[in-house]
C-alpha positions in Angstrom: 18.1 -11.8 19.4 19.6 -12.5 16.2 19.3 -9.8 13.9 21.6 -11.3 11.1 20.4 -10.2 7.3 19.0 -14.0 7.2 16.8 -14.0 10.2 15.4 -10.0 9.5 14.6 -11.5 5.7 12.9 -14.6 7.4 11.1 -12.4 10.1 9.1 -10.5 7.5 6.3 -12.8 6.7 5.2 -13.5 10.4 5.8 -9.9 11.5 3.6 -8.5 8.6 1.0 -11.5 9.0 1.1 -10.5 12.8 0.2 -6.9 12.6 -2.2 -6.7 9.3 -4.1 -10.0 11.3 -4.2 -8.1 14.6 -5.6 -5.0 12.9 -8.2 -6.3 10.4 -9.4 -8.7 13.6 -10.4 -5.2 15.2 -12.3 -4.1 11.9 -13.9 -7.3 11.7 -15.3 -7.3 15.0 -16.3 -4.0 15.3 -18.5 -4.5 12.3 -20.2 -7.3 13.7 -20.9 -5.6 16.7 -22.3 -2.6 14.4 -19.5 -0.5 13.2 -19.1 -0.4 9.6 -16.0 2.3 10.1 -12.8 0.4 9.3 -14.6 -1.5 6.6 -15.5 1.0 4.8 -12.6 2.9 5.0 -10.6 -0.5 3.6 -8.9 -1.5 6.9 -10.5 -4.9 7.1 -7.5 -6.4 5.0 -4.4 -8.8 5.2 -2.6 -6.0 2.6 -0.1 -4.5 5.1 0.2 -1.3 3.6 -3.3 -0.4 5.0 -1.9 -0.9 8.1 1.5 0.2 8.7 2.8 3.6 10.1 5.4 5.1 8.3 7.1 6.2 12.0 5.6 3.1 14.0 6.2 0.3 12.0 9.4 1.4 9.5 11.4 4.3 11.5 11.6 3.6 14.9 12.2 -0.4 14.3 14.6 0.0 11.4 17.0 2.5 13.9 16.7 0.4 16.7 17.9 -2.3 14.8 20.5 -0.5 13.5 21.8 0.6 16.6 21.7 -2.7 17.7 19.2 -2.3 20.6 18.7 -5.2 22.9 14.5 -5.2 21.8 12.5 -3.8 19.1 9.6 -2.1 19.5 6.8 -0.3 17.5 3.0 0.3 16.7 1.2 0.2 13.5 -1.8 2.6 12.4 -4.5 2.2 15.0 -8.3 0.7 13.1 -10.5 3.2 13.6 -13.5 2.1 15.3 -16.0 4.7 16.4 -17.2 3.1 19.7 -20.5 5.2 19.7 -21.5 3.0 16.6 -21.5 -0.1 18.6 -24.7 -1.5 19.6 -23.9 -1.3 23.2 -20.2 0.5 23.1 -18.9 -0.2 26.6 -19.9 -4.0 26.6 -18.6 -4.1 22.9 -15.3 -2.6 23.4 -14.4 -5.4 25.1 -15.2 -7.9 22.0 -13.4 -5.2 19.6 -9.7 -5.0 21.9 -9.9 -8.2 22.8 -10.1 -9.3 19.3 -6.6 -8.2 18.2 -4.4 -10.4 20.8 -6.8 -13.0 20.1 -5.8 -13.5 16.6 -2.1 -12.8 18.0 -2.6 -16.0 19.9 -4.2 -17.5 17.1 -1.1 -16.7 14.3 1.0 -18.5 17.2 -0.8 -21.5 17.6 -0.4 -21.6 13.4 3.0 -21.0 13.4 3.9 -23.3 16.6 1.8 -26.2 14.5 4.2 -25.2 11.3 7.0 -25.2 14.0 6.7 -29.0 14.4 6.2 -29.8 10.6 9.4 -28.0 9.9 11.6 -29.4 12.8 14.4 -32.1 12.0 12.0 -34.7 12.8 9.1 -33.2 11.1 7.4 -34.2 7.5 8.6 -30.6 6.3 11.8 -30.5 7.8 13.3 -27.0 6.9 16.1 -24.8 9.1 14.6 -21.9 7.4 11.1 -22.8 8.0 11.7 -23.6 11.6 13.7 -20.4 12.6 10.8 -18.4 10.5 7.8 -20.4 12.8 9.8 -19.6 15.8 10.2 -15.5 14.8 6.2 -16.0 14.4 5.4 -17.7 17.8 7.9 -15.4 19.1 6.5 -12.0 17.8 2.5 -13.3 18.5 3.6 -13.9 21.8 5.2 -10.3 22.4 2.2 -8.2 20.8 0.0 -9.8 22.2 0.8 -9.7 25.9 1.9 -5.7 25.1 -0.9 -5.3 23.9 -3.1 -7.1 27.1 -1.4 -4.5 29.6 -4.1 -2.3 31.0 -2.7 0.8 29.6 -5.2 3.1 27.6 -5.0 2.8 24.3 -3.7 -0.6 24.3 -5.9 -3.2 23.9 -5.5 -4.0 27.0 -6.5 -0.6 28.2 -9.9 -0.7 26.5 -11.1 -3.8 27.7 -10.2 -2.7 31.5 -11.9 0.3 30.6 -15.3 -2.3 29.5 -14.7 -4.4 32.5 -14.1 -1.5 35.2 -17.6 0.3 37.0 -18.5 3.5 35.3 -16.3 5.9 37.8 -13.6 4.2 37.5 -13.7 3.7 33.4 -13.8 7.2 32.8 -11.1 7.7 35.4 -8.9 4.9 33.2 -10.1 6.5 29.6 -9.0 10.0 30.4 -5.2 8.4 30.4 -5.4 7.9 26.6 -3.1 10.9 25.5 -0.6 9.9 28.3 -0.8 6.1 27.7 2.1 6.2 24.9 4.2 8.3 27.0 4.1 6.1 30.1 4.6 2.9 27.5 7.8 4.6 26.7 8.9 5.0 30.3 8.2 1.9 31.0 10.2 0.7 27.8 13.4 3.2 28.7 13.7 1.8 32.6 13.6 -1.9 31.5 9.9 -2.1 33.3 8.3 -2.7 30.4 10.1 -6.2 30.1 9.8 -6.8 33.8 5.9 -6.7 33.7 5.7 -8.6 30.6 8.1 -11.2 31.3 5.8 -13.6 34.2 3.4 -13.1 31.4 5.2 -14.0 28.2 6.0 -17.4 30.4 2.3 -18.1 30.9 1.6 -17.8 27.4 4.1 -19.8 26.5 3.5 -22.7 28.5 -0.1 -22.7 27.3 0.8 -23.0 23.8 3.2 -25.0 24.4 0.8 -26.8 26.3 -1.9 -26.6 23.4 0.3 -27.5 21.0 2.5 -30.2 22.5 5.8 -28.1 21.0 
């Protein structure tokens, strides 16, 4: 990846879009479902300084870019959602995960539609517009799918724990306070690409697909 001064200042507007979206689409749905929690505590906003980590979303990206790392990677402040407050919690957790790569899909479907507009042939032809769409289809693409794998507390995670019969949920859910550690791992041995990767392609192809990019 390019990591030139020109494409990090064009990749800021999608990459805060795509983490204050996939946030606030967790506060939203948990209050519709009956928790009031991140709403009242502000988190239900675009404003990405509600949602960034300090570590997560400045330290750990800023020194692997840096160091000139193959990938970036990094989290932002979890919403809180107590699940308890949920009209019926295990069903609902499902809505709540599921909402944040959902909106990750959705920014990428936006930004692959702006993609077009701004292309050479397009009625807003732009080079800067057209690498920014692409950083935003490409970043959409990546948190979402990170956040789909079925590792507690990913997204991902939760909504196995939703789907899965009662045994085996609680089995899943008492992985939690490893689940970062093994997300590391995974991201140290180049597994975390490899599992991503058939994905990534899938998702592509149906926006692609959707979008006729």
């Amino acid at each position: 990846m390019d990591f030139s001064l020109e494409t990090v200042a064009l990749a800021v507007v999608p990459v805060v879009l795509a983490i204050a979206l996939h946030e606030a689409a967790h506060g939203y749905v948990a209050r519709i479902f009956g928790d009031q929690t991140a709403w009242m505590l502000g988190r239900v906003t675009l404003n990405p300084l509600k949602h960034i980590d300090p570590i997560g979303t400045v330290v750990v990206p800023g020194l692997l870019l840096l160091t000139g790392a193959p990938f970036l990677f990094g989290w932002a402040k979890p919403v809180p959602v107590n699940f308890g407050n949920l009209r019926h919690p295990k069903r609902d957790m499902i809505w709540v995960a599921g909402a944040g790569p959902l909106a990750n899909f959705a920014m990428a479907f936006a930004w692959a539609l702006l993609a077009q507009a701004a292309a050479p042939s397009g009625v807003w032809a732009s080079n800067g517009l057209y690498t920014m769409a692409q950083i935003g289809i490409s970043i959409n693409l990546v948190l979402m799918v990170l956040n789909l794998l079925p590792i507690p507390p990913l997204d991902g995670g939760r909504i196995a724990v939703g789907l899965l019969p009662d045994r085996a949920s609680r089995a899943l859910a008492q992985l939690e306070p490893y689940g970062f550690i093994v997300i590391l791992v995974l991201l140290v041995t180049g597994l975390l690409g490899d599992l991503m990767r058939p994905v990534l392609r899938i998702a592509a192809f149906l926006l692609y697909t959707l979008t006729g990019l």
